[in-house]
C-alpha positions in Angstrom: 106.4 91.7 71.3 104.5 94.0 73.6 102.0 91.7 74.8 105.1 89.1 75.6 106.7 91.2 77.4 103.6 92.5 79.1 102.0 89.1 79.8 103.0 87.8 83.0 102.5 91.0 85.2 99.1 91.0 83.3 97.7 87.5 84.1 99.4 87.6 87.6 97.6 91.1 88.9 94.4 90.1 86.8 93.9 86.7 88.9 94.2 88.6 91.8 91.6 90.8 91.0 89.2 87.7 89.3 89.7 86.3 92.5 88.0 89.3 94.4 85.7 89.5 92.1 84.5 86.1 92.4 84.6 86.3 96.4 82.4 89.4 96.2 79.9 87.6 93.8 79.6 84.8 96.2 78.9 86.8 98.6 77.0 89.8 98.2 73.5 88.1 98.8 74.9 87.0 102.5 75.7 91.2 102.9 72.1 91.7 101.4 70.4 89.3 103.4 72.3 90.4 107.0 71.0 94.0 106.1 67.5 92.5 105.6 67.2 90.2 109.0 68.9 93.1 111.0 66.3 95.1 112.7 68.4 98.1 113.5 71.6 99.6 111.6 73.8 98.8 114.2 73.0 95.0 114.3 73.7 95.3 110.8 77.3 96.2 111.1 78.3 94.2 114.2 76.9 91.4 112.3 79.2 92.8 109.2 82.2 93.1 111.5 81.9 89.8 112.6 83.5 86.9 110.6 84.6 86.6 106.7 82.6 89.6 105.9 84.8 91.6 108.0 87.9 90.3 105.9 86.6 90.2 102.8 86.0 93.8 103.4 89.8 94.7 104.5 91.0 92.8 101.5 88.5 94.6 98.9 90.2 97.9 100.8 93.6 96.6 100.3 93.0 95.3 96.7 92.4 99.0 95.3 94.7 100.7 97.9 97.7 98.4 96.3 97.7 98.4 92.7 99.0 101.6 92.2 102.2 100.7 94.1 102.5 97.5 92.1 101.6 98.5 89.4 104.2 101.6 89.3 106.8 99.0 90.5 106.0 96.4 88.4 104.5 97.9 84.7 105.8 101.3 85.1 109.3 101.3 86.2 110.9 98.4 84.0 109.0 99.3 80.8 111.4 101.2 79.3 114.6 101.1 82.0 114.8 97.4 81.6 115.6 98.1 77.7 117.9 100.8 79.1 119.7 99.2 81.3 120.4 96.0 79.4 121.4 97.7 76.2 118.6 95.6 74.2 116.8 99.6 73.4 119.7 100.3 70.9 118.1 97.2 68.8 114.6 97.7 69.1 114.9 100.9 68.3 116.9 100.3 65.1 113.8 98.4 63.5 110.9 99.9 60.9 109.0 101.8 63.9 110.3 105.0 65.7 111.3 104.8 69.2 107.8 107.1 69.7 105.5 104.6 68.3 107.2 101.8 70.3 106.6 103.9 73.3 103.4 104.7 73.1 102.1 101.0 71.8 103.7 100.0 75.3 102.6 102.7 77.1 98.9 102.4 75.7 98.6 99.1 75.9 99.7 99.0 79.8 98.0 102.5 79.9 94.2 100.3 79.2 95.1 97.2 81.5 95.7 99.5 84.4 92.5 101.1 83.2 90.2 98.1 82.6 91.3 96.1 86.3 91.6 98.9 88.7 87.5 99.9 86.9 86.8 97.0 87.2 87.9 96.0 90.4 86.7 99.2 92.0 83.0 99.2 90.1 82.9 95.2 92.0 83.9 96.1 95.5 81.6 99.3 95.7 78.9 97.3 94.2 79.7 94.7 97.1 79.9 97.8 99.5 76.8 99.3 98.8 74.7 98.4 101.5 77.1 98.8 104.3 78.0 102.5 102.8 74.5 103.1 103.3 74.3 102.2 106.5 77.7 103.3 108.0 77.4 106.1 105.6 81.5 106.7 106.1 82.4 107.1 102.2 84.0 110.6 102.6 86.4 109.3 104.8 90.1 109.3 103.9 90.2 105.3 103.7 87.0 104.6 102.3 86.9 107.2 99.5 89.9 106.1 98.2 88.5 102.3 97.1 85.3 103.9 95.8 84.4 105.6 92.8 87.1 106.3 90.2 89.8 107.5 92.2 91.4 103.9 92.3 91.5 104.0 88.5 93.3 107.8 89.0 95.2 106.4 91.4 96.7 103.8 89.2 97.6 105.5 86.3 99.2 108.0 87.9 101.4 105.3 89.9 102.1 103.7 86.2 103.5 107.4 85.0 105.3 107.7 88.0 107.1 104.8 86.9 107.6 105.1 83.8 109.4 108.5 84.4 111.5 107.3 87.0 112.9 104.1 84.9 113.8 106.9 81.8 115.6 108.9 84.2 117.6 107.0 86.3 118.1 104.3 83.5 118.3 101.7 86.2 114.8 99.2 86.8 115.5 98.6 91.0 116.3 102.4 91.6 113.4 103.2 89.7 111.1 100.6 91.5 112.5 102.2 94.7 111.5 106.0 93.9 108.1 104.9 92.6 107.3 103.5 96.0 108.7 106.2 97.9 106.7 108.8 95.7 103.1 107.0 95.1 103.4 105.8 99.1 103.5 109.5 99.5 101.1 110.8 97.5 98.3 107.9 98.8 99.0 108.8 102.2 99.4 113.0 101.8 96.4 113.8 99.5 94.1 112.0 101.5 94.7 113.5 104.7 96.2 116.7 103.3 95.0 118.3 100.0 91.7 116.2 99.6 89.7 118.5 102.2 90.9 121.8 100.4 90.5 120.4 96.6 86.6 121.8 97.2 86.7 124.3 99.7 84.8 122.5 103.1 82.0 124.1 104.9 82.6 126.6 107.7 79.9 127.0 110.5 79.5 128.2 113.9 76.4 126.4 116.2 76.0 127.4 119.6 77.2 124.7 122.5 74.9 124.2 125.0 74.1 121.3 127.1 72.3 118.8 124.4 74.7 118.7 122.4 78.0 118.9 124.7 80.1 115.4 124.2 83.0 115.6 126.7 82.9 117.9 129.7 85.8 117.4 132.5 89.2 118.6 133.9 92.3 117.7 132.0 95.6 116.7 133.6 97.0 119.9 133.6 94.2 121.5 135.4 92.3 122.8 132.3 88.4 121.9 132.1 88.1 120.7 128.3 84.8 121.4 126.6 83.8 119.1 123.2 80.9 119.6 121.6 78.8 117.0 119.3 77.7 117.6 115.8 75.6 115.8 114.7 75.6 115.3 110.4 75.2 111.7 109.3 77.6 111.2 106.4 79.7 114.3 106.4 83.3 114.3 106.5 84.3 116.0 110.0 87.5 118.0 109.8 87.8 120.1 112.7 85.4 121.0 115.6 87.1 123.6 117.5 85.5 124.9 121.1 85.9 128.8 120.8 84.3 132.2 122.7 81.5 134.5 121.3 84.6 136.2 119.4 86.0 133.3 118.0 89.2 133.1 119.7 89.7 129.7 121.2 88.6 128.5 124.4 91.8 127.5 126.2 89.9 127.4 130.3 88.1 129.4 132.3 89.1 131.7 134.2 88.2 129.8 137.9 87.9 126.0 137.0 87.2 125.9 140.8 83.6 124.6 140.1 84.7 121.9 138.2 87.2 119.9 139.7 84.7 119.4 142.2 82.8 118.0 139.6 82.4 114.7 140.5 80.4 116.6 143.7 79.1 119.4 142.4 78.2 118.7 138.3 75.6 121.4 138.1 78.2 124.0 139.4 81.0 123.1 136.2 78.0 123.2 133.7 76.8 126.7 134.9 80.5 127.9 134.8 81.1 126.5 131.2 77.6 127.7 130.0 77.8 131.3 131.3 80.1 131.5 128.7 78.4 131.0 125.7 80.8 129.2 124.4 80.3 128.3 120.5 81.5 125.4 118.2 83.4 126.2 115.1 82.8 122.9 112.8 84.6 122.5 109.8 83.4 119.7 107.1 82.4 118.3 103.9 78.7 117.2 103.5 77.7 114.0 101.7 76.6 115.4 99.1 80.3 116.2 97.8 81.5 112.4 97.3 81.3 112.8 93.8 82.4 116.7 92.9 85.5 115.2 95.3 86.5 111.8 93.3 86.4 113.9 89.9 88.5 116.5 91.6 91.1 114.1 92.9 90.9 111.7 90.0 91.2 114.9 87.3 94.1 116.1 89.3 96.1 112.4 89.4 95.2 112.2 86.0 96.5 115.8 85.2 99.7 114.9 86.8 100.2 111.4 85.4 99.5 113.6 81.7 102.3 116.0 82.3 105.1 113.1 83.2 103.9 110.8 80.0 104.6 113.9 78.2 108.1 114.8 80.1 108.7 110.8 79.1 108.1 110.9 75.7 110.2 114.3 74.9 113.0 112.8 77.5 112.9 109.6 75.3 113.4 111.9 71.8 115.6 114.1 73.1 117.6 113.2 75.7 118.0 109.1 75.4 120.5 107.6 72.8 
């Protein structure tokens, strides 16, 4: 009864991954031989960008980065709300199992699909990826890292738990769908670019700016000469890089911008100003090296969450559901 339930939402989202599994095994030897021909990595990735490779590569992105919306809506939400809501629970519930084992058999059972085609899915598409993540090397950043590694999976089963809580509480399968859109939307879009960075505390450093490695020199509209320094670390995830003083405070403008908005005439003159102040760069970041103590991080604390709401479900379902 589980698996007839179960069936359609199964064969409909495992199409859609067969389907991107099939395009990225057709054509991962065009990716390899592109990387081979290309005598620089930036040919490479023009030539990437460039025609079906560049969509196949948004779609792959968009593949792991939707599941865990649909499958909240669409597994978690009406697994047990639809039985609520339509009054058949009070029968199924009546029969030789316990309202726990029929939870869990649906819960597990949807639990390992989720599972086995978001793994799946995401184990193809970084497979696929590989040599343009070692070329662009861009995997720490917020888009990328979450379709890579096992964060998809996290991401997934936490959406599905998500669901499931919302249709046991508010009993109703399109209010449910609703709040598990709103929630998971939220969560993909704050951890990322909120919590991710702090889940391993980054690396704080202070280089000295200088002329080789100043980016952006020039007068603002307002009159205030703004100074951006370059760091250079290939792979690293660049949070902040703050212009500040030999004491750390900020640099906000000098004191006479004078020399430099007669830049244009006189550049020598706005680069002696800036430099006789010894300015610094305060660089904030997480190295390469962290990709993968940051997807168990993330994908432990998904999974931690999605644990605590399958157990608020089942002792809502014992104690509180009739």
């Amino acid at each position: 009864m589980a698996w007839r339930q179960f069936r359609v939402q199964f064969q409909a989202l495992g199409a859609v991954v067969l389907l991107l599994l099939a395009a990225l095994a057709l054509t991962a030897s065009h990716i390899v031989d592109l990387r081979e021909v290309s005598n620089s990595a930036e040919t490479f990735l023009s030539q990437v960008r460039r025609g079906y490779a560049a969509n196949l590569y948004l779609a792959g992105s968009a593949v792991l980065m939707l599941p865990p919306v649909i499958v909240g809506v669409f597994w978690g939400a009406p697994l047990v709300a639809r039985e609520l809501e339509t009054g058949t629970h009070r029968l199924a519930w009546n029969q030789s199992i316990t309202r726990t084992r029929w939870f869990a058999v649906r819960l597990g059972g949807v639990a390992l699909a989720t599972a086995v085609l978001a793994g799946a899915a995401t184990v193809a598409f970084g497979w696929w990826a590989s040599p343009i993540d070692a070329v662009a090397l861009d995997r720490l950043q917020p888009v990328n890292f979450g379709a890579r590694g096992i964060v998809p999976v996290g991401y997934a089963l936490f959406a599905l738990a998500v669901g499931i809580t919302a249709g046991l509480l508010l009993r109703r399968t399109i209010p449910a769908m609703a709040v598990t859109v709103a929630v998971v939307a939220a969560v993909q879009v704050l951890l990322p670019f909120g919590l991710r960075q702090q889940l391993i505390p980054p690396v704080h450093t202070t280089v000295a700016l200088d002329m080789e490695n100043l980016a952006e020199m020039g007068m603002t509209s307002d009159g205030e000469v703004r100074v951006v320094g370059n760091f250079e670390f290939p792979g690293a995830w660049m949070i902040s890089n703050e212009t500040v003083k030999p004491d750390g405070t900020p640099f906000v403008r000098l004191d006479d911008p004078t020399p430099c908005t007669r830049a244009a005439d006189t550049p020598k003159a706005c680069e002696a100003a800036v430099g006789a102040l010894n300015l610094q760069q305060s660089v904030v970041y997480q190295p390469p090296n962290r990709f993968w103590p940051l997807q168990l991080a993330e994908t432990g604390l998904l999974l931690a969450v999605a644990g605590l709401l399958t157990l608020l479900s089942f002792w809502w379902l014992r104690r509180r559901v009739t």
